[in-house]
N, C-alpha and C positions, 0 to 999 in steps of 0.2 A: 359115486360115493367120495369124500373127502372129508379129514381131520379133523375137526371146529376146536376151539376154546370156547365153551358156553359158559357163562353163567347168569345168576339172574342181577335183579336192578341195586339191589342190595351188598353186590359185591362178596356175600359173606362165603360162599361156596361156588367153586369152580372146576371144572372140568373138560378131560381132551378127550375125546370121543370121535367114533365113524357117526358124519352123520349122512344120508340119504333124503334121497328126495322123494317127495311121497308119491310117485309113482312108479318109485324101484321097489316098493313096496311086493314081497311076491315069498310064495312057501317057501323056500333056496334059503332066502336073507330070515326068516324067521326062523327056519327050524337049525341056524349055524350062530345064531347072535341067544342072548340069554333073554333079553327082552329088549323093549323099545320105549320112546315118546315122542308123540308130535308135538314140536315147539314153534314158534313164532319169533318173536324179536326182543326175545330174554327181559319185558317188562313187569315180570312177576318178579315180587321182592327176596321170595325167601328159596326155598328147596322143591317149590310146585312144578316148575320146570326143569328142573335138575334130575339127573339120572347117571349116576356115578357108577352102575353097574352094568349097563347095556349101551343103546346106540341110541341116535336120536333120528327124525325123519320130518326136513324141515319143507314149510308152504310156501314160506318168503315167495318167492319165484312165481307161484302162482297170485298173478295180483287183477286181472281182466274183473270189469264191472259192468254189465248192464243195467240200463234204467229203462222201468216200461214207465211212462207217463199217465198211462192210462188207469193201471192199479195202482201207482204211486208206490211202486216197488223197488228193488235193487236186486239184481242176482249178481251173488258176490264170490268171488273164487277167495277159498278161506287164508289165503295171502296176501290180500288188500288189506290197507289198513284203514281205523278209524279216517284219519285225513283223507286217506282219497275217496272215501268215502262222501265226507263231506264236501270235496272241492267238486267231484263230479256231480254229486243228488243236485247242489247250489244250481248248476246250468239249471237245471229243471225248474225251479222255485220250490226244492223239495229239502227237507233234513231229515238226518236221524235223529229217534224221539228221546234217545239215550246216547250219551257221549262222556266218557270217562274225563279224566282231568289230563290226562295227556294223548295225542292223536297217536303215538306210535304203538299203538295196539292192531296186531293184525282179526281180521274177522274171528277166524276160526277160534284167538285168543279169548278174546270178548266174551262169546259162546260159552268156549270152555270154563272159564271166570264167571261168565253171568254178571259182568259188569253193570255198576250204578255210576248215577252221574249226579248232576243240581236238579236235576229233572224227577227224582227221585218220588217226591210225594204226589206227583201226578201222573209221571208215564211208566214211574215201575223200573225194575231190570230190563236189561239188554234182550234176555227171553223173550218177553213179553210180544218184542216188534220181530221175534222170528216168524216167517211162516212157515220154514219146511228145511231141513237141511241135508244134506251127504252124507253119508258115514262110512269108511272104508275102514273094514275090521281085519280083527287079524287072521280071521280065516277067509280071508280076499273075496269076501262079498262088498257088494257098496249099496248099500240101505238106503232110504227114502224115509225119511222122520218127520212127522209131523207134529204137531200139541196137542191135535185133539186125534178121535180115531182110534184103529190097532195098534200104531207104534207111539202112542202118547208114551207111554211109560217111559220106551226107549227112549225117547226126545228129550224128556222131563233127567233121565237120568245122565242123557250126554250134554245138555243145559247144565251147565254149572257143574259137571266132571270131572274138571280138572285133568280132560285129557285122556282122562282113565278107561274111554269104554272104547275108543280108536282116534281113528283121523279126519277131523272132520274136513272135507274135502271143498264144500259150496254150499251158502246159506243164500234165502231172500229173506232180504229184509224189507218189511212194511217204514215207509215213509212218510211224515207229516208235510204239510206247505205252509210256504213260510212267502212274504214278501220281499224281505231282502237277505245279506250277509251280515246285516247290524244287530246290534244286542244295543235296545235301550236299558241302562245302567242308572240305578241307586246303591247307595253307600253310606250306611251307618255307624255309627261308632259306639261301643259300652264299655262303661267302666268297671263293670264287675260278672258274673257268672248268670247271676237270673235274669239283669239286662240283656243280655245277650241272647240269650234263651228265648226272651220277651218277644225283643226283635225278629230271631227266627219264625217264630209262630205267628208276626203280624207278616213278613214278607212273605211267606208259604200262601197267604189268602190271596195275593196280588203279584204273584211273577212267580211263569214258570219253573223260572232257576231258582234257587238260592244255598248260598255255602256262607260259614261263616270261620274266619281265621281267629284263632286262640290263642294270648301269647301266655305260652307257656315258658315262662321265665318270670323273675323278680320273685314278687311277692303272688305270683298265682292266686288272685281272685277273680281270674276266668275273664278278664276282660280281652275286648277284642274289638272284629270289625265286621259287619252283616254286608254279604251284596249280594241283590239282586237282580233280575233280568228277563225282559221278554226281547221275541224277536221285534225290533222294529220294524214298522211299515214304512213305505216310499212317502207318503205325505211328510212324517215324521224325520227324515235325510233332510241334516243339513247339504248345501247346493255341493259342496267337494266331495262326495260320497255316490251323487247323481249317474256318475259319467259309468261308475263300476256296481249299480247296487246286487250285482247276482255273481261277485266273485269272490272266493278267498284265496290269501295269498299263502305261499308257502314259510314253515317257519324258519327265524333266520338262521345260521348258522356258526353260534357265537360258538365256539367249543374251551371248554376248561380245558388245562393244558393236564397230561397225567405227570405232574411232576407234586402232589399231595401225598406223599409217604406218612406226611403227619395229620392227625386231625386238627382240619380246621376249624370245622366246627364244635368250639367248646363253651364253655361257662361263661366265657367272657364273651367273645365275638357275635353269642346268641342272642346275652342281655342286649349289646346295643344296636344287634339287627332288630329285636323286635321294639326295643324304644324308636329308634326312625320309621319302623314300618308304622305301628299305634298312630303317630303323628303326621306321620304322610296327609299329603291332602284326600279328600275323598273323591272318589268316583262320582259323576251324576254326568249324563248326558248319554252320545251315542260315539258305541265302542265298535270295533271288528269282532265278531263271532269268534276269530283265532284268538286274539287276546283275552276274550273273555273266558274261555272253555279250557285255554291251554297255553296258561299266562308262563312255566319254565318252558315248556319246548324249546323256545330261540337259544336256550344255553344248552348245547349238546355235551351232557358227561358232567352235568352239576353234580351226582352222586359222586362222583371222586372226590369232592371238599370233603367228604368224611374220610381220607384215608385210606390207607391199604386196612386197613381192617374193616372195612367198607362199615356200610348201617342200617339198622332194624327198624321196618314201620311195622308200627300195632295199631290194628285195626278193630275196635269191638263194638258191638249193637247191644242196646240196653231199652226194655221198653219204659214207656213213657211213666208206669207206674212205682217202675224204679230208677227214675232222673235223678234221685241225690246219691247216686254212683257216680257221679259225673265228678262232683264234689271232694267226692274220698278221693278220687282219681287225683285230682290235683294237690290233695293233702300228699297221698303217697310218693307222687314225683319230687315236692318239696325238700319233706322228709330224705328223699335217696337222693338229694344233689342233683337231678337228673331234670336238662333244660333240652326243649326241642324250640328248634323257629319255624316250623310245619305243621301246627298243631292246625285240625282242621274239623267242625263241630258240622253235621248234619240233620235233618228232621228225614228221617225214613218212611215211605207210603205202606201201599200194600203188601204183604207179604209175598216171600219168592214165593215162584210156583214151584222149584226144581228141586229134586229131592235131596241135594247138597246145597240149599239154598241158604244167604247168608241174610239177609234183610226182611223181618218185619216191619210192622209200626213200632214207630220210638228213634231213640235218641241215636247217634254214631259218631265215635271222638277217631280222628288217625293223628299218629305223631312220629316223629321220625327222631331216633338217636343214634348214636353213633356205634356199633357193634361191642365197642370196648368198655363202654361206660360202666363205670362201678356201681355194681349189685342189681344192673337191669336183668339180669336173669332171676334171679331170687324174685325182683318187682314184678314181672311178669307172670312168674308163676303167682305169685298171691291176687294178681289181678284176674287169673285163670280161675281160681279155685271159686272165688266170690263170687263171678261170673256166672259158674256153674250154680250157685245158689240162688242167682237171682232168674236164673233162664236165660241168660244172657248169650251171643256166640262173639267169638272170632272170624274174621273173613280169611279165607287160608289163602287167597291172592296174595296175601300180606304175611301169611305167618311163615316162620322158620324156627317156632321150639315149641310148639304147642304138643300135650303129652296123650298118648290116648288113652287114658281113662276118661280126661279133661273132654277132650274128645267125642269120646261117646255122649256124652252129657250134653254136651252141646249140641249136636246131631245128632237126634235120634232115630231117625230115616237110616240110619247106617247100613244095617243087615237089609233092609229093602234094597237100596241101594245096590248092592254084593249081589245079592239072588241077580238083581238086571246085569253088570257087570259079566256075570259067570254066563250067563246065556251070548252076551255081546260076544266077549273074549274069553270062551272056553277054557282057553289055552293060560289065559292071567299073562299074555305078552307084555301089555300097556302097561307098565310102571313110573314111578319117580321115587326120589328121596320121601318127597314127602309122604307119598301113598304107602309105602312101608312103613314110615313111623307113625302115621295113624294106624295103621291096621284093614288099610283098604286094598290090596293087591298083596 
């Protein structure tokens, strides 16, 4: 056991806590601590991983990865992360089918999250490519979960958990093949909101990937920038690429300095990040798989340009019948003064399977501000309440104010949810910040 400073990616809450390694895990430490959470590598934004009342009991450590080749598997100890994930499958010719925007997600996190990626309208959640996982409860059993079967339920309810039903200890993950580490790369440009939209809907038909960046700034008529991607084949490598095409590199390690007390990022410095970004040349050719998937990595501790008061992503899904929410969305940010340079527009597939699950079909905007910004609470909540009208949700990877009424509204699997919970963790050990201000532990 040792003292940690946790907090999560957003800086807004922080915590000094015992935390333990998940295999101190034992009756002694639970029935002497008030409750617990298994946490990873603190890249949840808001209070999902936060526990300001108990202890924490971390995987990190656990990182060992096997690959079977033959099933095109990975058994993964739930302390590996997305990247080594990726650097090890690569030997093989293999990838995962889902991959978040940043590689420092450990396994067990991803899980827990039900992470989506650009992959989104074709391979689905992070779930999806589970086939079985660990779960060490807090009454020291360690469970066998599978999707389908007797313990579906349990699987489906510790998919996208949030941590809440124990620890998850070791997944396999199903793996696709790929021919090299390249992402052949297009990049489009729109000047307004349905352009953009446009574009996403013609690159969805024709590459795996696609995300598209929003500049939320200026005059907000949604314009922006579409890119897309499939894996490159070896025919396709230009000859410099030959010598290595089944490697990826590690990301570099530029680090911001913690000397940002002030926010940096504001009104000003946003408008003309995002006029050079707009104008940047475009992408088209063939890129590294790293750069493509997980283009901030190489800046270690870019969330510190927002300051010691660190900053808020919102994260929400809207289905496709109600896209001129998207609209309002950028009338209201207008209206509050309120500029991000991380706006980021998705086309969502099939819906989760997990019964905290955040993604249907339809539309997904994230945007990042700065904690302190004037009247983004008040803007939040009006964006919650509308939400709730349209059937809308929030991704709670991302949330740290969402209210539970709002809540319930949005997930309606809740009490399902509880009923599996209370059978997992009799006890209601598993908590966090957040899981109390919903109404879930």
């Amino acid at each position: 056991m040792k003292v940690i400073k946790h907090q999560g990616w957003g800086r807004t809450k922080k915590t000094l806590s015992k935390c333990y390694a998940s295999n101190e895990l034992n009756s002694n430490i639970i029935r002497s601590t008030c409750n617990g959470l298994p946490i990873g590598l603190g890249r949840s934004y808001g209070d999902s991983s936060i526990n300001s009342t108990g202890v924490y009991y971390s995987m990190v450590d656990k990182k060992k990865i096997e690959i079977n080749a033959l099933t095109k598997t990975a058994k993964c100890e739930a302390g590996a992360t997305i990247g080594d994930l990726e650097r090890t499958a690569i030997r093989f010719g293999l990838f995962p089918p889902t991959v978040p925007g940043t590689e420092h997600v450990t396994i067990g996190g991803a899980i827990a999250s039900n992470i989506h990626g650009k992959s989104h309208h074709i391979a689905g959640s992070f779930g999806n490519s589970v086939v079985d996982l660990k779960l060490a409860t807090s009454t020291e059993e360690l469970l066998n979960l599978s999707p389908t079967g007797p313990t579906s339920k349990d699987f489906w309810a510790t998919v996208g958990g949030m941590g809440l039903t124990g620890i998850i200890t070791e997944a396999t993950i199903q793996l696709k093949e790929v021919e090299t580490a390249y992402i052949k790369v297009e990049e489009k440009r729109a000047n307004n909101l349905t352009d953009l939209m446009n574009w996403l809907i013609e690159f969805d038909k024709k590459y795996l990937y696609t995300v598209a960046w929003i500049d939320l700034s200026g005059k907000f008529l949604g314009r922006g920038k579409v890119l897309g991607g499939n894996h490159a084949t070896q025919v396709e490598l230009p000859e410099k690429f030959l010598k290595n095409p089944l490697s990826i590199d590690k990301p570099k390690n530029l680090k911001f300095p913690n000397v940002f007390f002030v926010n940096f990022i504001n009104t000003f410095t946003v408008s003309i990040f995002n006029k050079i970004w707009f104008k940047k040349p475009l992408k088209n050719g063939i890129y590294k798989s790293r750069s493509f998937f997980h283009p901030l990595d190489s800046f270690t501790g870019w969330n510190r340009l927002y300051g010691s008061h660190g900053l808020i992503q919102y994260q929400f899904k809207v289905s496709f019948e109600n896209q001129s929410f998207l609209s309002e969305v950028l009338v209201c940010l207008k209206r509050a003064k309120i500029k991000s340079a991380l706006g980021v527009l998705k086309i969502l597939g099939n819906t989760d399977k997990s019964m905290l699950g955040f993604a249907s079909p339809g539309w997904t905007l994230a945007f990042d501000v700065s904690a302190n910004s004037k009247n983004i609470e008040n803007l939040l909540r009006q964006l919650n309440q509308k939400l709730c009208l349209l059937g809308g949700k929030v991704y709670l990877t991302k949330d740290s104010s969402l209210e539970e009424h709002f809540f319930d509204l949005m997930y309606p699997a809740k009490n399902e949810w509880k009923d599996v919970k209370l059978k997992l963790d009799p006890l209601n050990y598993w908590q966090s910040d957040q899981g109390r201000r919903l109404g879930l532990c």
